[in-house]
LUMGUBA-846613 format. One line per 4 residues: number of its first residue (from 1); their letters; for each residue y, x, z of N, C-alpha, C. Coordinates in steps of 0.001 Angstrom, whole numbers. Last residue first. Example, Ala and Ser with C-alpha at 12.3 -4.5 7.8 and 13.67 -1.06 7.14 Angstrom:
BEGIN
2) sa) -2250 12850 7080 -1060 13670 7140 30 12900 7870  -5690 13190 7800 -4500 12300 7800 -3300 13200 7800
end
This chain:
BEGIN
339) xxxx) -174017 5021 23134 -173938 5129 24454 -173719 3437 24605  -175241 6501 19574 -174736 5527 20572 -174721 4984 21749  -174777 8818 17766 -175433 9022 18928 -174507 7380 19578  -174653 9212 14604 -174147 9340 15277 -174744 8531 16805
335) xxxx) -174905 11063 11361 -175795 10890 12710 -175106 10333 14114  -174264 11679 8176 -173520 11435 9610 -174575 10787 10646  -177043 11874 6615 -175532 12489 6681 -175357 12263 7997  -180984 12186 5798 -179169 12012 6529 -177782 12760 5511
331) xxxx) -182405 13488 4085 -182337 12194 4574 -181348 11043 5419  -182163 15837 3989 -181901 14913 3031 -181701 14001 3221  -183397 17365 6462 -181703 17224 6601 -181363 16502 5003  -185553 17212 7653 -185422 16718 6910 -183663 15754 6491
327) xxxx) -185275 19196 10249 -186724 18593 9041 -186317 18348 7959  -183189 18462 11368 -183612 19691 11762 -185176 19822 10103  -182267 15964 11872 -181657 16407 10661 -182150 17984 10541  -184716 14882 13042 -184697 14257 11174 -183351 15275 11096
323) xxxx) -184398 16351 15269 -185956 16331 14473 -184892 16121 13301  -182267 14751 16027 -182055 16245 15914 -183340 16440 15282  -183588 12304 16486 -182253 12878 15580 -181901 14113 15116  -185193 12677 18989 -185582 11903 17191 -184481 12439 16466
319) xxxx) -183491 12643 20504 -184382 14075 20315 -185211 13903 18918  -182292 10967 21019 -181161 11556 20815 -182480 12921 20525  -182806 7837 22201 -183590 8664 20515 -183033 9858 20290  -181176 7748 24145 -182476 7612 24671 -183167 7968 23385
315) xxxx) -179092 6539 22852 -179380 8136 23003 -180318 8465 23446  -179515 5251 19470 -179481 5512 20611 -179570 6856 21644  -178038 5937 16560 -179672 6603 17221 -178785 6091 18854  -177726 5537 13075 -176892 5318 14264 -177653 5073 15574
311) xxxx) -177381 6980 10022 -178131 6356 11780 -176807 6330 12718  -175326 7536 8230 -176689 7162 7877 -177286 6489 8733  -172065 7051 7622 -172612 7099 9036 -174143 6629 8283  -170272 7377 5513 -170897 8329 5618 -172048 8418 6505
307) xxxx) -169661 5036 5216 -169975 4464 4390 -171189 6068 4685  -166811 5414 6903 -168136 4461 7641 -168514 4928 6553  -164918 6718 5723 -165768 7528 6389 -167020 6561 6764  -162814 6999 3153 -163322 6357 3810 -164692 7135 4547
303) xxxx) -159547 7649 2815 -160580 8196 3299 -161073 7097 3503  -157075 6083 2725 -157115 7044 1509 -158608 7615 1688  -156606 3563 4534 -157611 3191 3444 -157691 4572 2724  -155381 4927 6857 -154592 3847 5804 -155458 3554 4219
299) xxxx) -157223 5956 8641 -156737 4379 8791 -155857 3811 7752  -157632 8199 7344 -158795 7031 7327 -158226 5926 7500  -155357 9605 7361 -155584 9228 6677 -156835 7712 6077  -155809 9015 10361 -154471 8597 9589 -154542 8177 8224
295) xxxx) -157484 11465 10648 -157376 9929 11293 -156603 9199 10668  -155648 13474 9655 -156980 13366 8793 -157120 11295 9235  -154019 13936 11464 -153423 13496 10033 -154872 13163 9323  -155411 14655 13757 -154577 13770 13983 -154337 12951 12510
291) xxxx) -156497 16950 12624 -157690 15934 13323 -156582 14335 13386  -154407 18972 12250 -155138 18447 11566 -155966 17179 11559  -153265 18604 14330 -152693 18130 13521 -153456 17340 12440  -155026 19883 16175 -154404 18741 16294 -153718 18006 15283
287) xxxx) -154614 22537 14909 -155697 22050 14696 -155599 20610 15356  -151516 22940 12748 -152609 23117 14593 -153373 22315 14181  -148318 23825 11038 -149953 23205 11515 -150371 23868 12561  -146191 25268 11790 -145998 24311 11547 -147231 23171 11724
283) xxxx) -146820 28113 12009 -145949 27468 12627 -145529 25850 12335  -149326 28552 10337 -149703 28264 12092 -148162 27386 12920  -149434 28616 7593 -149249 27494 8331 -148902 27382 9760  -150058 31449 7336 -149080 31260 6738 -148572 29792 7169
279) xxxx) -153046 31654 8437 -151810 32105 9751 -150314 31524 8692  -154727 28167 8459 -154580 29456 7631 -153178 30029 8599  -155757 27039 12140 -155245 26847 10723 -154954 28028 9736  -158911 27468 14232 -157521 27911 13780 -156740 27467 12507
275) xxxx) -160698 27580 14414 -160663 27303 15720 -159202 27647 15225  -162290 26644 12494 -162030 24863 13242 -160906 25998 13862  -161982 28584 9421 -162658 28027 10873 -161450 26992 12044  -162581 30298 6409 -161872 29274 7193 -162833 28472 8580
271) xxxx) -161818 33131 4951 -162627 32781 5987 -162004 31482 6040  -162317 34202 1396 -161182 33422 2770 -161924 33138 3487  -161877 36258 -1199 -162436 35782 -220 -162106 35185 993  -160899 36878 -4693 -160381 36638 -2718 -161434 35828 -2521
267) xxxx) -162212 38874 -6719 -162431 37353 -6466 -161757 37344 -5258  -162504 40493 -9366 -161377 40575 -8205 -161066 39191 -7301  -164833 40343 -11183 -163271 39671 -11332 -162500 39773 -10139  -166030 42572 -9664 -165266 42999 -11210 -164625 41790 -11347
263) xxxx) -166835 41435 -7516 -166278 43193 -7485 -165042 43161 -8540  -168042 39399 -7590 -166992 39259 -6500 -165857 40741 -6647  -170159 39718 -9675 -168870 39139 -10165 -167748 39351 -9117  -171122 42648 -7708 -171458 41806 -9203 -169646 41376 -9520
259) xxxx) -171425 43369 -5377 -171041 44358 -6241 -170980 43708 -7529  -172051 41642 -3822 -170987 41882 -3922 -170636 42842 -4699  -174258 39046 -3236 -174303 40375 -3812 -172877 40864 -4136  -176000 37153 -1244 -174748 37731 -1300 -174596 38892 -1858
255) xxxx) -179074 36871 -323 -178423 36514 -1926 -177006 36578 -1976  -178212 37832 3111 -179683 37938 1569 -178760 36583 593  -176823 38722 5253 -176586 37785 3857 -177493 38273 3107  -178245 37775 8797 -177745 38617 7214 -177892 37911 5862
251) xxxx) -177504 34873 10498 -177653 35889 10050 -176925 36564 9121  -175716 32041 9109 -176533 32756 9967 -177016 34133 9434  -172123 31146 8440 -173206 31333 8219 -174762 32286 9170  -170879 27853 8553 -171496 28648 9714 -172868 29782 9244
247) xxxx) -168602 27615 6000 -169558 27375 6248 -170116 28201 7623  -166374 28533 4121 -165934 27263 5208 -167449 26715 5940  -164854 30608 1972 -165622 30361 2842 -165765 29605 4239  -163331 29849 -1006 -162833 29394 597 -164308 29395 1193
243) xxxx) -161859 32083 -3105 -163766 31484 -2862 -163099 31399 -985  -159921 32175 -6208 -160351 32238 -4437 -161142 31497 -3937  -159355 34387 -8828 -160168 33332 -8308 -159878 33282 -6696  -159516 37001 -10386 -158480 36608 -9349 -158744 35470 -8711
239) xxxx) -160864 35349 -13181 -160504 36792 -12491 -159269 35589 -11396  -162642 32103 -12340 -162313 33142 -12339 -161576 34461 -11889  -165513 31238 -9871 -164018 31210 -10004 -163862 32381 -10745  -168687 31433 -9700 -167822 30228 -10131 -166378 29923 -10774
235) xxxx) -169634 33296 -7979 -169871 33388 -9449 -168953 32138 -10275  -168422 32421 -5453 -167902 33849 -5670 -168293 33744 -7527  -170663 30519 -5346 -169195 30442 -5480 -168286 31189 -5963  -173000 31882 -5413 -172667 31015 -6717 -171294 30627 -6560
231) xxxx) -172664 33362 -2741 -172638 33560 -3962 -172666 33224 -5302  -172902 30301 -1494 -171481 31864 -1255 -171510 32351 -2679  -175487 29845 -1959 -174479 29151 -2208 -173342 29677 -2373  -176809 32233 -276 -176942 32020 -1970 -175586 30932 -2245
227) xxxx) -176211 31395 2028 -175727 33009 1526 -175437 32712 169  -174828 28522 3078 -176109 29482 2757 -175784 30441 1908  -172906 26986 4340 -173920 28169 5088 -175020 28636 4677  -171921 24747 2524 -173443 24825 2883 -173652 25916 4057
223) xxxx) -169564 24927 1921 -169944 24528 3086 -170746 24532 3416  -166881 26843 -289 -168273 26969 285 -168610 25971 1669  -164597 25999 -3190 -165008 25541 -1203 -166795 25910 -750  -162974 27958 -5189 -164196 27176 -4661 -164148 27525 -2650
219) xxxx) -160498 27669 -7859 -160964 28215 -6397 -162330 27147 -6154  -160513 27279 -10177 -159594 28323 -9678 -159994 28872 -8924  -163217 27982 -12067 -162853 27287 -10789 -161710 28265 -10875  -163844 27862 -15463 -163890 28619 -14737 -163055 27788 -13104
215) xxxx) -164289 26110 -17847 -163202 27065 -17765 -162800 27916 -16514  -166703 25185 -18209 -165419 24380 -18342 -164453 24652 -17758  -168470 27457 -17466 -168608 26614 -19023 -167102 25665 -18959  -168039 27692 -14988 -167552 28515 -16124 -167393 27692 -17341
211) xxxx) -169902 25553 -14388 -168499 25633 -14024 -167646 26522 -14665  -172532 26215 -15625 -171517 24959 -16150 -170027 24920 -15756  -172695 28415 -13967 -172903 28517 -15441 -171723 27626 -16012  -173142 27691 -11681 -171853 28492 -11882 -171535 28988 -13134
207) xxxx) -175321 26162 -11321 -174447 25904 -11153 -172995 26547 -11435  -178299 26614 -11802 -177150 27129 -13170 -175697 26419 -13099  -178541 26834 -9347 -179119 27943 -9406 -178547 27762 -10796  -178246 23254 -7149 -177911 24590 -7594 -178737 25598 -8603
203) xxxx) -176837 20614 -10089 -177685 21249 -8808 -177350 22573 -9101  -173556 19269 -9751 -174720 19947 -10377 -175532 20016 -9240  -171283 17003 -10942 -171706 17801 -9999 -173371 17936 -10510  -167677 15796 -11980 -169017 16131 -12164 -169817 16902 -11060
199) xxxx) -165710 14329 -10604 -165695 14988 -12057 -166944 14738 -12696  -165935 13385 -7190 -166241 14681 -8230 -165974 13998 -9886  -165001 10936 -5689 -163940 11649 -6537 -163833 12898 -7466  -166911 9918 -4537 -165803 10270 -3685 -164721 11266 -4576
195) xxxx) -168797 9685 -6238 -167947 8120 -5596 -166726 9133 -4673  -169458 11416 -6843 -168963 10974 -7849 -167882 10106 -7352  -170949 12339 -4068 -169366 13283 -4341 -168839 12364 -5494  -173643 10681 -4400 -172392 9992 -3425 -171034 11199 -3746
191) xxxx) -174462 12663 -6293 -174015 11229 -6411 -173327 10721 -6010  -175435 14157 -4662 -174440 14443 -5819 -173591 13890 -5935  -177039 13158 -2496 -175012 13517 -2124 -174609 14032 -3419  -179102 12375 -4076 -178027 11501 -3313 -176939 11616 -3087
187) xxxx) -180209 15023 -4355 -179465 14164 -5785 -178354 13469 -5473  -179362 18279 -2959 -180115 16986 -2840 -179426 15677 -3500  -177757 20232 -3886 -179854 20558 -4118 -180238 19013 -4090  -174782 20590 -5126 -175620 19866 -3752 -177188 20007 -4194
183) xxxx) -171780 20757 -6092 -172639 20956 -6129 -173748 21240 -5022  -168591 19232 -8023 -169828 19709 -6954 -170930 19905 -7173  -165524 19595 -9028 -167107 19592 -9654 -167545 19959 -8339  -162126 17962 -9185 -163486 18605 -8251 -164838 18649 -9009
179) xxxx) -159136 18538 -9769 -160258 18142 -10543 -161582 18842 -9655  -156337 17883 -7325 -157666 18540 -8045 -158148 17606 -9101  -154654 16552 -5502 -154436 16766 -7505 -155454 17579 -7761  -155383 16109 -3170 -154791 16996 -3391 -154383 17381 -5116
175) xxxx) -157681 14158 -3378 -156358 13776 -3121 -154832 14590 -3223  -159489 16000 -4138 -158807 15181 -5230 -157440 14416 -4551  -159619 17078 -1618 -159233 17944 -2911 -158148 17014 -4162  -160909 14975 432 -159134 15799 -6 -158468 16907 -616
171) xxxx) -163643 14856 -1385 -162057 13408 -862 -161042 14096 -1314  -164401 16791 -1079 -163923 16442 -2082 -163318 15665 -2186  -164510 16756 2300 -163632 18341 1288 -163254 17484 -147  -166007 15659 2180 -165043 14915 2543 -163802 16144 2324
167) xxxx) -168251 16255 1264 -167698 15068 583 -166314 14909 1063  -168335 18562 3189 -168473 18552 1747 -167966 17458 1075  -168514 17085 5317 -167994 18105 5578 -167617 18091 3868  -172107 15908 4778 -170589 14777 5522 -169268 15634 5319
163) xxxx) -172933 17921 2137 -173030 17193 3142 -171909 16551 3518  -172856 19070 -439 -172325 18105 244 -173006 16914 863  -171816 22294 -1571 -172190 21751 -487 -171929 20247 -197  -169032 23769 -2900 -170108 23960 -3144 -170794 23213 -1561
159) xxxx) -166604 22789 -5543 -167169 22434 -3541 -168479 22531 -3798  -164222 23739 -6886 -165483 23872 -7107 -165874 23749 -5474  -161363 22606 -8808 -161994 23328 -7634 -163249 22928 -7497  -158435 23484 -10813 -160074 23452 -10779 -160934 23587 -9821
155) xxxx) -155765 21460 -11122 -156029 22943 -10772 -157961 22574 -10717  -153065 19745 -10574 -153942 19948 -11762 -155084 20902 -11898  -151522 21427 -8267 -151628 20033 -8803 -152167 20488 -10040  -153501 23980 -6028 -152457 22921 -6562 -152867 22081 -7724
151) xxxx) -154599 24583 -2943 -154753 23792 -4374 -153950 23273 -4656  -155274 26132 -367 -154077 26350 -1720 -153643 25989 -2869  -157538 26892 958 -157969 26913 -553 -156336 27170 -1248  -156532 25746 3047 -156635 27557 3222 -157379 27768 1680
147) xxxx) -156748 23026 3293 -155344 24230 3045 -155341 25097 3000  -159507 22751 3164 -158328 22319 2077 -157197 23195 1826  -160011 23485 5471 -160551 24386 4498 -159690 24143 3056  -158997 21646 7014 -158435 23339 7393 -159330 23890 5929
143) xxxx) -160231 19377 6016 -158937 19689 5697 -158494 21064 6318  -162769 19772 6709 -162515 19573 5905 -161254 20151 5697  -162633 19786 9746 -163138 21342 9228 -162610 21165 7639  -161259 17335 9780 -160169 18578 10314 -160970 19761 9699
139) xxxx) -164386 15999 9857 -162694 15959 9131 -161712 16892 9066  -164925 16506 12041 -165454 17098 10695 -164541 17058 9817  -163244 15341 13768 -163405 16917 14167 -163880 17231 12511  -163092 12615 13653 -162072 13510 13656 -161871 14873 13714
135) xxxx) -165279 10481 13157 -164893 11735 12403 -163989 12769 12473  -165132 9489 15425 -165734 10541 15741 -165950 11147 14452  -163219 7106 14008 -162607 8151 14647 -163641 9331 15121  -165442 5175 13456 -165077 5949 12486 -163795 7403 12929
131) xxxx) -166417 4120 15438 -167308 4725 15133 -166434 5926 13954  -164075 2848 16570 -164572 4153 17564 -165325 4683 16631  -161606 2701 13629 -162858 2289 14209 -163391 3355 15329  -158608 2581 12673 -159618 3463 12782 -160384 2472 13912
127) xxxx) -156298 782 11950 -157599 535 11502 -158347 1402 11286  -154359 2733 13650 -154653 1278 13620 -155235 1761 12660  -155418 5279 16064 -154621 4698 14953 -155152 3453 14509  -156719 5821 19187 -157266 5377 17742 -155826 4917 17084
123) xxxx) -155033 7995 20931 -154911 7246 21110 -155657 6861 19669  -154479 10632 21953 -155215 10898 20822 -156173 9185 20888  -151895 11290 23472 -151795 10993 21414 -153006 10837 20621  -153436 13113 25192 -152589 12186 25021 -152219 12624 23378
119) xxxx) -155851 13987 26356 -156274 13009 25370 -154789 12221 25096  -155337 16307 27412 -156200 17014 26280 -156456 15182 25483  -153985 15224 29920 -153182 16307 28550 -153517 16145 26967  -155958 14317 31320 -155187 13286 30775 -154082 13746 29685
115) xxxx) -158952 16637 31527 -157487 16223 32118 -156681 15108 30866  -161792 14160 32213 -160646 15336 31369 -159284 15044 31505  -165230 13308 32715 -163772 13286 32998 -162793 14370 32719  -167265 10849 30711 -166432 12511 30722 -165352 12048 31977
111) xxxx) -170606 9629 29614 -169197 9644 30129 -168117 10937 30381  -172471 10817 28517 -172705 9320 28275 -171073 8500 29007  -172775 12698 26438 -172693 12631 26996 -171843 11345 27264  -171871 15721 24200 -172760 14064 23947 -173234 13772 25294
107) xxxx) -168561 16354 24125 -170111 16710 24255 -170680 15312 24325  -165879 15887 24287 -166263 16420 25867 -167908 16632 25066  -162652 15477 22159 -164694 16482 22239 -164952 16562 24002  -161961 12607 20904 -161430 13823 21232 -162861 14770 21329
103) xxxx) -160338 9244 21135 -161199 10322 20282 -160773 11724 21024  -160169 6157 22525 -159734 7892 22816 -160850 8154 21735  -158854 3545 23693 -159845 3606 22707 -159017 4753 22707  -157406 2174 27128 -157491 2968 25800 -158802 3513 24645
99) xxxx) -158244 1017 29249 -158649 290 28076 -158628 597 27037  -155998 2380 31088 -157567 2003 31152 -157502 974 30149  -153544 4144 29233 -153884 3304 30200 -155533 3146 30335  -151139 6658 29464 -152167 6426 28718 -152812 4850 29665
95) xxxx) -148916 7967 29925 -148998 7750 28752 -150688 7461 28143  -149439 9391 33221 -149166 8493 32384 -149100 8451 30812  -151452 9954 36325 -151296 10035 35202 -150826 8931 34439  -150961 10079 38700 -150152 10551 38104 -150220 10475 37055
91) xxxx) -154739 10019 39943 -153101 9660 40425 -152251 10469 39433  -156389 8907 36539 -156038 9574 38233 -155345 9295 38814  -157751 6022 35259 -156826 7033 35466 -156717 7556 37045  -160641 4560 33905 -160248 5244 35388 -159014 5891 35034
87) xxxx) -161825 4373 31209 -161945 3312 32130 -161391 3460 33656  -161034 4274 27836 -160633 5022 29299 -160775 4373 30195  -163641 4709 25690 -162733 4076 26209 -162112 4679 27516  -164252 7162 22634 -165005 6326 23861 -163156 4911 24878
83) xxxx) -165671 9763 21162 -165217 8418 20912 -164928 7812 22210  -166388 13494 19882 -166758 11709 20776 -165592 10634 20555  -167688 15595 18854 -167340 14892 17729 -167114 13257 18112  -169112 18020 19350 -167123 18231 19472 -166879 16586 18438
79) xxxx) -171765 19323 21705 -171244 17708 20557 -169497 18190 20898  -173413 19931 24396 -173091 20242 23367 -172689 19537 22375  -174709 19423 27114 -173348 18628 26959 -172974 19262 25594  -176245 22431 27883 -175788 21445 28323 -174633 20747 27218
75) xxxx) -178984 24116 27136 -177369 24501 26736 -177210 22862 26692  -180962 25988 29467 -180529 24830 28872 -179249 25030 28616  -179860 29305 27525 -180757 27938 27712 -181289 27333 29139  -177194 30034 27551 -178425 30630 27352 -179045 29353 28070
71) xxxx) -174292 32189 26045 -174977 31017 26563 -176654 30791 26711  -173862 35323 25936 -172688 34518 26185 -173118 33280 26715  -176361 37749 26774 -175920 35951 25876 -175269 35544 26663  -175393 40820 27173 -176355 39616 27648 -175398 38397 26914
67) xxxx) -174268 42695 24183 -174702 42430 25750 -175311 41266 26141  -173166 43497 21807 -174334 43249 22072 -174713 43307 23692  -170164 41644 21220 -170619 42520 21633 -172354 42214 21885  -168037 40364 18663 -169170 40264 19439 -170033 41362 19709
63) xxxx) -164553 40263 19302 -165539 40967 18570 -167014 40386 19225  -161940 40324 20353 -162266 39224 19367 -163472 39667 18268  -161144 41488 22346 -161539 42076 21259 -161338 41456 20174  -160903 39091 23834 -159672 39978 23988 -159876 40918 22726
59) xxxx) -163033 37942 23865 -161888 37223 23193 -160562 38256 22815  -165746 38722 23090 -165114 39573 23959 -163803 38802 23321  -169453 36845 23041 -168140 37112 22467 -166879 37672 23407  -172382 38388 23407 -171437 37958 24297 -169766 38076 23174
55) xxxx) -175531 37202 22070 -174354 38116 22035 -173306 37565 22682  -177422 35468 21950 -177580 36322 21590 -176445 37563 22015  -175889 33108 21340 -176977 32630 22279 -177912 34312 22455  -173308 33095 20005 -173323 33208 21071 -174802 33465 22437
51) xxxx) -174805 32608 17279 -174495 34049 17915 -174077 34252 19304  -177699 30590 16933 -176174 30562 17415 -176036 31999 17647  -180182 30323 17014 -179590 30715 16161 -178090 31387 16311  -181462 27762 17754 -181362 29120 18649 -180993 30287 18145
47) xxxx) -181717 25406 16875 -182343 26099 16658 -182689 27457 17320  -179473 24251 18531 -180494 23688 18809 -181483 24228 18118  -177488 26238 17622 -177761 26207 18770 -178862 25283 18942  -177302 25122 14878 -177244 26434 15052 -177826 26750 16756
43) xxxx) -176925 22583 15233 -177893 22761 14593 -178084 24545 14751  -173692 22604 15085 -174602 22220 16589 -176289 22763 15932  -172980 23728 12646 -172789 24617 14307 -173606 24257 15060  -174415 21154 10850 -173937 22746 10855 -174516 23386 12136
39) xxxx) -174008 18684 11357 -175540 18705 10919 -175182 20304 10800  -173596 17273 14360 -172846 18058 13777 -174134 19170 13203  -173357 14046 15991 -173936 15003 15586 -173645 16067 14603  -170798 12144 17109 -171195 12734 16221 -171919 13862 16483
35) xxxx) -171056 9983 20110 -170642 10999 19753 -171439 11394 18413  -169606 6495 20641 -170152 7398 19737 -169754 9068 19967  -168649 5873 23504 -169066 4687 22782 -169929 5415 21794  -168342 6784 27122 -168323 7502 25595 -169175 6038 24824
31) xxxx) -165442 6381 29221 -166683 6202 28778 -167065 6213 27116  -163754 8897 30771 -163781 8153 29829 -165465 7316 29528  -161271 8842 33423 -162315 9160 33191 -162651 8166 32009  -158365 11527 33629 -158805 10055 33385 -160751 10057 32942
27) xxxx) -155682 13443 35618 -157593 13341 35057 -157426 11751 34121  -154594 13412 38050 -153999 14289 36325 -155240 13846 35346  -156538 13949 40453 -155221 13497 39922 -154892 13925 38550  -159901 13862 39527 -158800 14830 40250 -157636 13900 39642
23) xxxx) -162732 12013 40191 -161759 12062 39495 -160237 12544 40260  -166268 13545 40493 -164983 12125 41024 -163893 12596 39985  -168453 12773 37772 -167830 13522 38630 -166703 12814 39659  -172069 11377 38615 -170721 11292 37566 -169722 11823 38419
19) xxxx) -174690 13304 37795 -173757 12801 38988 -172813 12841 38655  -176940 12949 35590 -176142 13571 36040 -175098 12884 37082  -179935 13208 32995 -178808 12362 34007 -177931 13213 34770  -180839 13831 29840 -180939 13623 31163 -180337 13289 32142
15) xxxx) -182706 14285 27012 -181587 13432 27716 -182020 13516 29424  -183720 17223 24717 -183953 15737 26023 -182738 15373 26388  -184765 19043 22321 -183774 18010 23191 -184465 17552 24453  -185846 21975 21128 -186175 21115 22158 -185132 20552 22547
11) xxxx) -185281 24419 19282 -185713 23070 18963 -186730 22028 19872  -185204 26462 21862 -185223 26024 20532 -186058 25011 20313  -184692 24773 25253 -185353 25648 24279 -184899 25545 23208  -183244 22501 25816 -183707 23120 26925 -184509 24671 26471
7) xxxx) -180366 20905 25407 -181464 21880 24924 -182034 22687 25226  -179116 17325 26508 -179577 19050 26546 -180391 19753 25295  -176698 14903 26869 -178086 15161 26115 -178422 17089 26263  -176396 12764 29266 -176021 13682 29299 -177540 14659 27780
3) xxx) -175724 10414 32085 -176611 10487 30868 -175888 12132 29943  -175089 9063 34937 -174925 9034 33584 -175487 10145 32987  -176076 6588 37458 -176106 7959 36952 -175630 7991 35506
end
């Protein structure tokens, strides 16, 4: 049988089993080595939070409607962040073989079968690691938020948030010719942004003080998902400024005040999300690309990502994990689930 992690309630895991599927022509079946925990979105749904879990999204609208929940508990196979080997091809399928080392998203889950489309090219690059390729999704949130910031060479950017997502925003800021200041509540990931190329970094609440104080952000990266954070961003950049919103936020915005600094310095505001690149890119970037070039970057030493992995949780612990980053989300970074 294989294995398969759930949520059967708010803030309720379990692991449970499942009848491994057969395998359609065109298919390959994979076995999963690491899937990443995802201390944001997934955390949104294992709280019960999620807007989908509440509201039906209308694609065609592209609106959320108040009708019966789009998903609804047990919420099966949830995780965009796996790893694994190819141990079965279908009939027909080529450009890939059994033994392949694959990154891609089926969910935490102890095997997959997927069409042989959704994993070609997504072959490990040389000196990416299984463990270190299930960065390929956080990574990509990183760098879609990179490019939808617009940073140029010499320029001031302000990352508010750093968690795994956050550091790795400041990676490819500075790789981007930034000067990065961060800012994080919890000391460790200050710290760890120094090593990854901050300037400087604060805690929050006279965070947008000091950033002014040294001349104001061109632009700032929001990742936390927290209202207040938004708004020390928005307080961060000057006139004309651009505040890259790159976070899952919940609910209503309590400490988002928009009539303040966001009004009177004329601040842009940017959405940025996985499920798309900025539209001035689209003909040229994709979210493949992204995930693809980010990998790349890890494998040629410019990123480093092991150093992010805190646990590493069996999956049979896969309800321990979600506790420590649900409790005591200091204590981690990267979480990753081993099969």
């Amino acid at each position: 049988m294989a294995r398969v992690v759930q949520f059967t309630a708010p803030r309720q895991a379990e692991v449970v089993e499942f009848q491994p599927e057969t395998l359609p022509p065109g298919h390959v079946r994979v076995r999963t080595a690491f899937s990443g925990i995802s201390a944001g979105t997934e955390l949104t749904a294992y709280r019960g939070t999620n807007p989908y879990l509440t509201r039906t999204w209308d694609p065609d609208a592209r609106i959320f409607r108040d009708a019966e929940a789009g998903v609804a508990f047990p919420v099966v196979g949830w995780g965009y962040s796996e790893t694994g080997v190819v141990t079965e091809l279908g009939e027909g399928v080529e450009g890939l073989a059994v033994g392949d080392e694959v990154w891609g998203i089926w969910g935490h889950r102890s095997e997959a079968v997927l069409p042989a489309a959704k994993l070609l090219g997504h072959q490990l690059p040389a000196g990416v690691s299984l463990s270190a390729a299930a960065f390929a999704r956080v990574g990509a949130i990183a760098f879609n938020a990179i490019l939808a910031a617009r940073i140029n060479l010499g320029e001031l950017v302000a990352v508010f948030g750093q968690g795994v997502i956050g550091l790795l925003a400041t990676r490819l800021a500075t790789l981007s010719g930034a000067h990065v200041l961060t800012v994080d509540a919890v000391d460790s990931r200050r710290t760890e942004s120094l090593r990854f190329g901050a300037d400087d970094s604060f805690a929050p609440g006279t965070a947008a003080e000091k950033i002014r104080a040294a001349g104001g952000a061109d632009t700032a990266i929001e990742l936390s998902g927290v209202y207040a954070a938004l708004h020390e961003a928005i307080r961060s950049v000057g006139v004309g400024g651009r505040v890259v919103a790159s976070g899952f936020y919940q609910g209503e915005g309590n400490g988002l005040r928009l009539g303040e600094e966001f009004h009177h310095n004329r601040v842009e505001l940017i959405s940025s999300q996985i499920g798309g690149v900025p539209l001035e890119l689209a003909g040229r970037w994709s979210v493949d690309r992204l995930q693809s070039t980010f990998l790349n970057l890890v494998g040629s030493g410019a990123v480093e990502v092991e150093p992010l992995i805190s646990h590493r949780v069996p999956i049979e612990e896969a309800a321990d994990a979600y506790t420590l980053l649900d409790t005591r989300p200091g204590d981690a970074l990267q979480v990753l689930l081993e099969f």
